[in-house]
ZADRENLO-919412 format. One line per field, with one value per residue (C-alpha): residue number from 1; x, y, z. Coordinates in steps of 0.25 Angstrom, whole numbers, plus 5000, padded with zeros to 4 digits. Layout:
% ZADRENLO-919412
n	(NUM,...)
xx	(X,...)
yy	(Y,...)
zz	(Z,...)
END
This chain:
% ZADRENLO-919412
n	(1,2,3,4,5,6,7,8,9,10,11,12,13,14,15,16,17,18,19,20,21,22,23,24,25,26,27,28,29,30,31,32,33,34,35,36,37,38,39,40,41,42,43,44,45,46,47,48,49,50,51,52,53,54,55,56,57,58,59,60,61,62,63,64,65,66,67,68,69,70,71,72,73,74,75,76,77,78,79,80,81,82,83,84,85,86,87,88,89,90,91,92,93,94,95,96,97,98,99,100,101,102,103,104,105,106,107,108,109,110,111,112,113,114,115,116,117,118,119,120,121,122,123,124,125,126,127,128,129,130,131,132,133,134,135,136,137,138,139,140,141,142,143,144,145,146,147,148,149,150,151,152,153,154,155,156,157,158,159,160,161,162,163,164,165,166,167,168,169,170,171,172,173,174,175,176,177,178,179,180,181,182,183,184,185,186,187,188,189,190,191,192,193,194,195,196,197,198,199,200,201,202,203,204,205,206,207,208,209,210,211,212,213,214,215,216,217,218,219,220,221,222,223,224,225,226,227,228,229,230,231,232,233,234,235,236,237,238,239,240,241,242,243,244,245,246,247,248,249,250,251,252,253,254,255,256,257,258,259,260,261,262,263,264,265,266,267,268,269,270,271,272,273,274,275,276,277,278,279,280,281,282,283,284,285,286,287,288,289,290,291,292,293,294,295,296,297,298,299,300,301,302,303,304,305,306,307,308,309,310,311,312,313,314,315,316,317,318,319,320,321,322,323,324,325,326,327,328,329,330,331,332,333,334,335,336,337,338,339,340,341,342,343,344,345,346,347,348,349,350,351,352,353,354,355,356,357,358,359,360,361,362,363,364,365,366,367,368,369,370,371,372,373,374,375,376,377,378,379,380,381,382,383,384,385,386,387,388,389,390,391,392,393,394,395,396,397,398,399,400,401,402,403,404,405,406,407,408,409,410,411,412,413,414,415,416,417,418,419,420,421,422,423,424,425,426,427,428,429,430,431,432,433,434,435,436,437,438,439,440,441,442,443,444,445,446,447,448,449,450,451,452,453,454,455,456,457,458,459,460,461,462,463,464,465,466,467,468,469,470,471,472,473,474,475,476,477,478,479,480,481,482,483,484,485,486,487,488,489,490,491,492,493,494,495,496,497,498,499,500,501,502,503,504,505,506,507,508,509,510,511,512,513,514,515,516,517,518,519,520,521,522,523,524,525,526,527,528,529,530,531,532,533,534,535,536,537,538,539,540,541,542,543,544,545,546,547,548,549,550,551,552,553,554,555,556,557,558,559,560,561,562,563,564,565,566,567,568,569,570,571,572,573,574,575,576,577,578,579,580,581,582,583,584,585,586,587,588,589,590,591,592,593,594,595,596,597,598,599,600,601,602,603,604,605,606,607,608,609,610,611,612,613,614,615,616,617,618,619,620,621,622,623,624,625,626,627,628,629,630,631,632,633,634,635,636,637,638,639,640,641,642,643,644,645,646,647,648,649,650,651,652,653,654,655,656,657,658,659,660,661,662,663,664,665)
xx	(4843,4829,4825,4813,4812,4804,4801,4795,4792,4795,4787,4787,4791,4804,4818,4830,4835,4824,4830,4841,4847,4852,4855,4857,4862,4863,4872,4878,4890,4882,4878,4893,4896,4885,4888,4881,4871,4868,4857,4865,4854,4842,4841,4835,4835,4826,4826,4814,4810,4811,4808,4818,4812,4799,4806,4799,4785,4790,4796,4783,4773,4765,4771,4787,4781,4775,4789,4795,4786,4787,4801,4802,4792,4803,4806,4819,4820,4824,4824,4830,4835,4829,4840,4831,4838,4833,4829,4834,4824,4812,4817,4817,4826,4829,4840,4838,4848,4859,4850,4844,4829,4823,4810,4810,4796,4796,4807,4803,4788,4798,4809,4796,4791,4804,4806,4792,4794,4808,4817,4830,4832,4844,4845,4852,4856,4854,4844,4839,4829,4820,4823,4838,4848,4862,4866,4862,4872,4882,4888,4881,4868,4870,4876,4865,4853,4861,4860,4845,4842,4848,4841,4830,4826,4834,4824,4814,4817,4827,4841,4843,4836,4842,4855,4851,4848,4859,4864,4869,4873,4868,4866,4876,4879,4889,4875,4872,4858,4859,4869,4859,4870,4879,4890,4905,4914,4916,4902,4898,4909,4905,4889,4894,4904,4892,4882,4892,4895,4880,4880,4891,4884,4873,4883,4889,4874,4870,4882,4878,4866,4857,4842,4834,4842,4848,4864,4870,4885,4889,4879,4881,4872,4881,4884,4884,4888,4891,4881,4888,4888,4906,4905,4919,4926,4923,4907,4907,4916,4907,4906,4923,4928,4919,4927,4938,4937,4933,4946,4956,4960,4957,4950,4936,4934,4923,4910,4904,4901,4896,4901,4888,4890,4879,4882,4872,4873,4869,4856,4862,4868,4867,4883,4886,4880,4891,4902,4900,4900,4914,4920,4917,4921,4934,4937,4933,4942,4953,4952,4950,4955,4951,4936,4938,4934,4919,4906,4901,4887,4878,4867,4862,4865,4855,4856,4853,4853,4839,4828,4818,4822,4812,4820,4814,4822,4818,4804,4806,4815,4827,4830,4825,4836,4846,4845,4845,4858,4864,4863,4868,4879,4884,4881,4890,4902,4900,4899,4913,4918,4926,4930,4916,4906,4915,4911,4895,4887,4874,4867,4854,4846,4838,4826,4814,4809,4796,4792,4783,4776,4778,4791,4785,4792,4805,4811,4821,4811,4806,4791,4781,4773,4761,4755,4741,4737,4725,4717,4710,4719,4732,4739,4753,4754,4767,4771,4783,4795,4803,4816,4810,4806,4820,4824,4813,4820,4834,4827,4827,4841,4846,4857,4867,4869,4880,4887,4880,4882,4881,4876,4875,4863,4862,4859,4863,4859,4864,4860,4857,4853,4851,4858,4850,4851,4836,4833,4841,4836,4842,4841,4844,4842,4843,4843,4850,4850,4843,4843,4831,4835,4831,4829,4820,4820,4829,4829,4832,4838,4838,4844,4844,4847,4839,4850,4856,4844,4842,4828,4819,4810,4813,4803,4808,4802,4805,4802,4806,4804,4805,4805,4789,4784,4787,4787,4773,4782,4780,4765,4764,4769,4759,4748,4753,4761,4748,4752,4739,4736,4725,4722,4724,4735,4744,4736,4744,4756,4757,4756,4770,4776,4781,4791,4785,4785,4788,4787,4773,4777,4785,4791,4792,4803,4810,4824,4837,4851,4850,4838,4838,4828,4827,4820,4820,4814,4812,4812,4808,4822,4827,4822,4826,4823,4822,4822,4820,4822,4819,4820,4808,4818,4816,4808,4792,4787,4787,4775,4772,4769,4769,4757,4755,4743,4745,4734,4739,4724,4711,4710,4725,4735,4750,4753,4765,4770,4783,4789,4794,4805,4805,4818,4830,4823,4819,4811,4815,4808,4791,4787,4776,4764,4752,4742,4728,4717,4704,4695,4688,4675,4672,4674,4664,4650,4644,4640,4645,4657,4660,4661,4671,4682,4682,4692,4708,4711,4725,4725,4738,4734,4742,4752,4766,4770,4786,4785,4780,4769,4756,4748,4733,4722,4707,4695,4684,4674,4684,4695,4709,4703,4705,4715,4728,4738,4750,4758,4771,4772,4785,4789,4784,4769,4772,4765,4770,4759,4749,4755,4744,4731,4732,4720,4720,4708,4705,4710,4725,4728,4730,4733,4735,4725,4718,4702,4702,4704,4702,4714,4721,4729)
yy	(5055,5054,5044,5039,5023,5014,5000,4992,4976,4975,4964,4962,4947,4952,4949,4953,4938,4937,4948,4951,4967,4978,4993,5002,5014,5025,5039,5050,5043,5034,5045,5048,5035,5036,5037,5038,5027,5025,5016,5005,4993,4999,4989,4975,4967,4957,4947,4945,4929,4921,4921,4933,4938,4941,4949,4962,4955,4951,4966,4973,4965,4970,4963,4968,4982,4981,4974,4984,4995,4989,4990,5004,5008,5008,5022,5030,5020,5008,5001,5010,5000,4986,4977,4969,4958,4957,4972,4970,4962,4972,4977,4975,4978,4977,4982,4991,4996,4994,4999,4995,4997,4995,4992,4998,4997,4985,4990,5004,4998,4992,5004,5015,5007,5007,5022,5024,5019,5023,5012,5011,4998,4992,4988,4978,4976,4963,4955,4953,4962,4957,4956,4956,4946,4941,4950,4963,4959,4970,4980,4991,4984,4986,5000,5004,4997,5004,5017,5016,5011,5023,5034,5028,5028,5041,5046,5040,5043,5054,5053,5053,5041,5031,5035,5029,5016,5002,4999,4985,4975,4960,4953,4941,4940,4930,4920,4911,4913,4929,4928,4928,4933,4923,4933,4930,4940,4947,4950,4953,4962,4969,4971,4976,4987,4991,4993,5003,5011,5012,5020,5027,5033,5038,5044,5050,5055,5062,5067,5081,5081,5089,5083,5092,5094,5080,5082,5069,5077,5064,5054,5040,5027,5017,5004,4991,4978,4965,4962,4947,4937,4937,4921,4915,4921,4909,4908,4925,4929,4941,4950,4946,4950,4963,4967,4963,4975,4984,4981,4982,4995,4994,5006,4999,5002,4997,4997,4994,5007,4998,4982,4975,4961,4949,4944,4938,4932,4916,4918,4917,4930,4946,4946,4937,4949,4958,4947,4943,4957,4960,4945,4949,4963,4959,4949,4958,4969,4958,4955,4969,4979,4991,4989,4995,5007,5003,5000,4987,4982,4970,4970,4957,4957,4947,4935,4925,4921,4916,4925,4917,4905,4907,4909,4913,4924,4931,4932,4941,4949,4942,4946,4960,4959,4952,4964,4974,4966,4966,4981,4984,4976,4982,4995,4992,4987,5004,5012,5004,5008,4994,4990,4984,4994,5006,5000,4995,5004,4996,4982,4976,4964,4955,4956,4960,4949,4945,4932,4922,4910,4903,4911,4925,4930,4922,4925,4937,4949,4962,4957,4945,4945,4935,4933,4933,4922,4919,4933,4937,4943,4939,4949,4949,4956,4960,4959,4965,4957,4962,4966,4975,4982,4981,4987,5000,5002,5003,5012,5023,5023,5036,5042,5041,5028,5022,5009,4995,4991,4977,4973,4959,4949,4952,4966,4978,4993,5006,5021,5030,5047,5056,5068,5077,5070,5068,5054,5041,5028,5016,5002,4988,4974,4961,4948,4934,4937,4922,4916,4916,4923,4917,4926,4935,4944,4956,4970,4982,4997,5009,5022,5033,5049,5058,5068,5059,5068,5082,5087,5090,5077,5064,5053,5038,5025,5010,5001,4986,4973,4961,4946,4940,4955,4959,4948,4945,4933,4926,4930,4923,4911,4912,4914,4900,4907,4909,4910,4922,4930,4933,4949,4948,4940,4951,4962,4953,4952,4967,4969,4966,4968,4981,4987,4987,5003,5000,5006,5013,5021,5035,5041,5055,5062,5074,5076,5076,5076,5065,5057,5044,5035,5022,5010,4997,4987,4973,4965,4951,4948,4948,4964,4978,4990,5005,5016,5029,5042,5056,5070,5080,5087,5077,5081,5078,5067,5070,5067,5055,5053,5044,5035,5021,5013,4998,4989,4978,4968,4974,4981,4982,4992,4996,5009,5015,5029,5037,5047,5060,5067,5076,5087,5080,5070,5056,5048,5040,5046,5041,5035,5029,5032,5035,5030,5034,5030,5037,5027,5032,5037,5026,5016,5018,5018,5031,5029,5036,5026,5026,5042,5038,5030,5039,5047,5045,5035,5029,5016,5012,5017,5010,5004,5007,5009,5014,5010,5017,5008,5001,4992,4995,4983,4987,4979,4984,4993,5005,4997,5003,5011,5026,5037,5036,5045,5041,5052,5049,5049,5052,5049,5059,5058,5070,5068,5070,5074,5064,5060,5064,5054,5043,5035,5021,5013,4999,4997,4999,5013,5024,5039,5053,5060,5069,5068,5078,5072,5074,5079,5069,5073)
zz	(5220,5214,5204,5198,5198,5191,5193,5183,5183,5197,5206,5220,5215,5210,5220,5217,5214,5202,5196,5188,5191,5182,5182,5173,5178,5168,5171,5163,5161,5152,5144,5143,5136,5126,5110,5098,5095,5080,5080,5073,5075,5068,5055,5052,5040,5034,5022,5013,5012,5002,4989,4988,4975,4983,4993,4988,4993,5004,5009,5003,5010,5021,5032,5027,5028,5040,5045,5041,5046,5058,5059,5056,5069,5078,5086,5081,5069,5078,5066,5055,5043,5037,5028,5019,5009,4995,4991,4978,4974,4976,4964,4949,4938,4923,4914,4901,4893,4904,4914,4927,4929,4943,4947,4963,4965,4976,4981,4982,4990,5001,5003,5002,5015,5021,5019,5024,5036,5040,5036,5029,5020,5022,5007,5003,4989,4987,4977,4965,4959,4949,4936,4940,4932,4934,4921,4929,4940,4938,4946,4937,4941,4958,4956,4947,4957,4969,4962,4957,4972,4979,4968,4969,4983,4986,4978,4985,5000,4999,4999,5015,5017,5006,5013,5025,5019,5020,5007,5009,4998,4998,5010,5014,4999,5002,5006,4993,4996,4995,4985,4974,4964,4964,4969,4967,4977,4963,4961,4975,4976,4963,4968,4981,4974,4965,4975,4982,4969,4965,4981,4978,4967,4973,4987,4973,4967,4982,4988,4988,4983,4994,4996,5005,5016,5014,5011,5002,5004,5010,5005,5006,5002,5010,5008,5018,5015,5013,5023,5024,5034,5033,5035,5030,5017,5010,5012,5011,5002,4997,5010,5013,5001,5001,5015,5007,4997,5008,5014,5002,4998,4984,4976,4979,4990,5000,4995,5009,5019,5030,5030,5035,5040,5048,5061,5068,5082,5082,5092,5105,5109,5105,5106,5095,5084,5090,5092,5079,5072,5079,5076,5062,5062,5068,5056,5046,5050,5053,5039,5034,5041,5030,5034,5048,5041,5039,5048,5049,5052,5056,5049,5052,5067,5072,5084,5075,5059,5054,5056,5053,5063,5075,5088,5101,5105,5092,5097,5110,5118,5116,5103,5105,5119,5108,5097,5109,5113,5098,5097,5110,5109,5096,5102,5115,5102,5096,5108,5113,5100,5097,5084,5079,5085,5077,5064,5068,5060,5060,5063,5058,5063,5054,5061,5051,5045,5047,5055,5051,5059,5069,5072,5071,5083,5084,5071,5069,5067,5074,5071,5073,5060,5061,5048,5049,5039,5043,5043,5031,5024,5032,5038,5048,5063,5068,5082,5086,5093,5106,5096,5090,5102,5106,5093,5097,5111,5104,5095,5108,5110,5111,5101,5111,5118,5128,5126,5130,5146,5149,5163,5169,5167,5149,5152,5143,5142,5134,5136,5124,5125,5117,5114,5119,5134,5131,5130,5135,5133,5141,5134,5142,5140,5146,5138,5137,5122,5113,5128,5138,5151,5162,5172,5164,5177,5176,5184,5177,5186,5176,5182,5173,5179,5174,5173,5159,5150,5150,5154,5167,5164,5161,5155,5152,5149,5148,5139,5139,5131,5140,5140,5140,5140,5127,5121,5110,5108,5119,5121,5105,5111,5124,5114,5106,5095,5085,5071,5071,5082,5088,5088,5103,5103,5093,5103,5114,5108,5102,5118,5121,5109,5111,5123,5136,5144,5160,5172,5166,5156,5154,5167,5167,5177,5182,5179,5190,5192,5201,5198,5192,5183,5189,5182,5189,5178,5180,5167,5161,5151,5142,5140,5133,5142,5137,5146,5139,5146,5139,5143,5141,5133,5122,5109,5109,5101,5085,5079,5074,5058,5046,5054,5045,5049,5042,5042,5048,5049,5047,5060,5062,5058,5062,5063,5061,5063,5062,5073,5068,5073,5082,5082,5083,5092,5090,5097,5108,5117,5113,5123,5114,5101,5104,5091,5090,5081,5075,5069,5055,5056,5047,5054,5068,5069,5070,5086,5099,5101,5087,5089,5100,5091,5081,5091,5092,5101,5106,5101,5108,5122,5132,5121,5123,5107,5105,5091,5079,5076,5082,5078,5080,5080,5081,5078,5083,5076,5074,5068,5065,5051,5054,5057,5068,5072,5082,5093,5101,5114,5121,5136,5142,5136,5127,5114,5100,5088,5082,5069,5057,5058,5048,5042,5040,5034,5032,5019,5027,5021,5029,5028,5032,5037,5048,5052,5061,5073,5087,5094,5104,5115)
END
């Protein structure tokens, strides 16, 4: 039998009694088991700080948008949905002659950026907008503001995206601190029923209506909800009493499509998110048995309440292994089909806030942000956080996926394919979930046939994140935790922030009916391993477009791009982006080596980069001011086209534009 092995992270020091063993074993059989995979994990949520009536300046300023942005680089929209609190109150409204006027504008600055960058709100109607009074508390009021907000931005984006978005109605309403309008049951029930016949008028106003090649026949603008924590009936009467009239039988009807519900774990353990979502699914449908025929979802499914209290694990890969473990878990409950995963529609995770000093890495977020205070003016750096590599690797799971295995040691995998049999992608992980392990030490065997994809040629890679290695939180501790960096030390940290490529890269192999791919990885846990395979069969690279260069410090900029679609094909199999830079004539000195930097140049040579975005410091002489374009790479080297050069100045402005460049193979 020939196979192709690869050893990676082996030492002559290594015995077999320092290390822990696995093997994974894939065969056909696996693929026989596979079902669809709906990407069921792919929101986050956020509240704005206090004082609540300034959350429209807190969600508009620069480091929300670059939150955000952030969040929406991820590769086959790993993270497709954000659930923010408060929205209402970016609005404002008055009442003449019986009618409501609204003032969208801040709201519309926020939901443009959204669209922009390819994220759906998950839009919660709750708050107060401005100018709002106890007197316009009516259900004519939320019918009427549910309608305007559909119209308007179906307007604005196109009916097929609106349709898309999470309609929920106010968060944990039974909270006293939430419950800004003093609901009785009464009262709640009556908002709730409002918001649902204010949808039902626009599903009434689009079903049929035809927009381009987008048919409404079935249009729906659903509606999730209570979104409550379902303590005990007397401290949560609200969200209780709204299953209760979901389950009578009476005229009314449900007005909920999706019931949404909060379990979180208490910090120890990945399970207790699924253990406490069955507990509670289990009662509910004890209690009311009509309800069996909705979906429920978790969308605050986090380990821990309190994002904002500094934990460790939160600051490096055992949170990413714990959110890899939550969603796997939950997948393992749908692909076995029980009770509770046959009405799991979707979980989200409360994890994009943004972090402040000292504990900038150990609260609940996806990001460090270290608010530069001190440079004139002050500015903010991001630094991104193991999870939400971990959330980019599940972002390359195939559409088809087979259930969870568990082996011993705290080890788990799933295999996903394609439909074509032209990509798989292998996904494992070992961890001790909030809990240090010990013995960090663990060996990994892959075996993968190369008969599983159709093709002559076979190309795979492996990407991991791993304890100590990928880890800018521990190297911040190393450096003494400075509250502002050095340039070096964020060049330092940005080093191991990102997933790590072993065994030197892409491999590229022939075909067989009895050859094997065989990985033997040693790893530092707790860890996430990705083994992608694809076949030459698979599309070539779209072209990248929409490039955004923000300025982020003088000579510092992000840039983001978007990948478009090629066929029927996504894009699991880049391999990475390659991003070039032009300097403006402008900014060298007319000599020789001036001449020289005025041609393209990779500026992320040697820089593994899976995501849609880069951050790009320069200070010498040329600077970051002048023109850049951005190509994907796939996993066998072939090349997608440049996306059209963009210029950006000094002034942080960029835009489209093409200076007769030199060609770049």
């Amino acid at each position: 039998m020939e196979s192709h092995t690869v050893l990676v992270g082996c030492s002559a020091s290594d015995t077999v009694t320092e290390l822990n063993f696995h093997s994974v074993r894939l065969s056909r059989e696996d693929l026989a088991a596979t079902r669809l995979m709906k990407p069921f994990w792919t929101s986050t949520g956020l509240c704005p700080p206090e004082p609540r009536n300034a959350s429209g300046a807190f969600l508009l300023s620069k480091d929300s948008l670059t939150n955000l942005e952030l969040i929406g680089s991820l590769p086959n929209r790993g993270i497709s949905y954000v659930r923010i609190h408060w929205l209402l109150e970016l609005l404002e409204v008055s009442e003449e002659r019986n009618q409501f006027k609204y003032n969208f504008t801040t709201l519309d600055l926020l939901l443009d950026h959204m669209h922009n960058i390819g994220l759906y709100p998950g839009f919660e109607l709750m708050g107060l907008p401005k100018g709002f009074s106890a007197l316009s508390c009516t259900e004519s009021f939320w019918t009427d503001l549910v309608q305007q907000l559909v119209e308007r931005y179906t307007d604005r984006y196109g009916v097929k995206y609106v349709a898309e978005w999470r309609y929920e109605t106010w968060n944990e309403p039974d909270i006293r601190s939430y419950n800004l309008l003093n609901f009785t049951v009464n009262d709640y029930l009556s908002y709730i029923f409002a918001v649902r016949k204010g949808l039902n008028v626009m599903n009434q106003r689009f079903n049929g209506v035809k927009f381009g090649n987008v048919s409404t026949e079935r249009m729906q603008f659903p509606l999730y909800g209570p979104a409550g924590l379902f303590k005990s009936l007397e401290h949560h009467p609200f969200c209780w009493s709204a299953l209760e009239v979901c389950n009578s039988n009476s005229t009314l009807s449900c007005p909920f499509d999706t019931i949404t519900y909060h379990r979180k774990g208490d910090g120890r353990w990945a399970s207790e998110v699924l253990d406490g979502g069955r507990l509670l699914l289990e009662d509910v449908l004890k209690r009311f048995p009509n309800l069996k025929r909705l979906m429920f979802a978790n969308d605050e499914a986090d380990p821990i309440a309190s994002w904002s209290t500094g934990r460790s694990f939160q600051a490096d890969v055992r949170y990413a292994a714990m959110l890899f473990s939550i969603v796997t878990q939950h997948w393992s409950a749908i692909a076995n089909g029980d009770d509770f995963g046959q009405r799991l529609l979707f979980l989200s995770h409360d994890n994009a806030f943004l972090s402040y000093y000292p504990y900038v890495f150990e609260q609940r977020t996806l990001f460090a942000r270290f608010q530069m205070n001190l440079t004139n003016p002050p500015h903010v750096q991001f630094v991104i956080k193991p999870v939400f590599s971990a959330l980019g690797m599940l972002a390359n799971l195939a559409p088809l996926a087979g259930p969870t295995h568990y082996l011993k040691g705290n080890v788990s995998y799933l295999a996903s394919v394609d439909e074509h049999m032209t990509y798989l992608c292998l996904v494992a992980s070992r961890s001790n979930d909030s809990f240090p392990l010990w013995e960090k030490r663990s060996h990994l065997n892959v075996s993968i046939p190369t008969d599983m994809l159709v093709g002559k040629r076979l190309s795979y890679v492996i990407e991991a994140i791993q304890d100590g290695r990928n880890d800018p939180f521990r190297l911040w501790q190393l450096q003494g935790k400075p509250p502002f960096p050095t340039i070096e030390q964020f060049a330092a940290m940005r080093e191991v922030q990102l997933p790590s490529v072993l065994g030197g890269g892409c491999h590229i192999r022939d075909t067989g009916p009895v050859s094997n791919i065989k990985l033997s990885l040693n790893l530092l846990a707790p860890w996430i391993v990705s083994v992608r395979v694809c076949s030459e069969d698979y599309g070539l690279p779209g072209q990248v477009k929409e490039v955004r260069v923000r300025m982020v410090y003088r000579d510092d900029v992000l840039i983001h791009w978007k990948l478009s679609a090629h066929g029927i094909q996504d894009h699991r199999c880049v391999q990475t982006y390659e991003v070039w830079f032009k300097p403006s004539r402008t900014t060298a000195v007319a000599t020789g080596a001036a001449k020289r930097r005025c041609k393209w140049c990779m500026i992320n040579h040697a820089k593994h980069t899976p995501f849609m975005f880069y951050q790009y410091a320069n200070y010498t002489c040329s600077g970051v001011v002048g023109y850049y374009k951005v190509r994907a790479i796939d996993l066998f080297g072939r090349k997608g086209p440049f996306s059209t050069p963009v210029r950006y100045n000094d002034n942080g402005f960029f835009f489209v534009g093409s200076s007769k460049e030199e060609h770049v193979h």
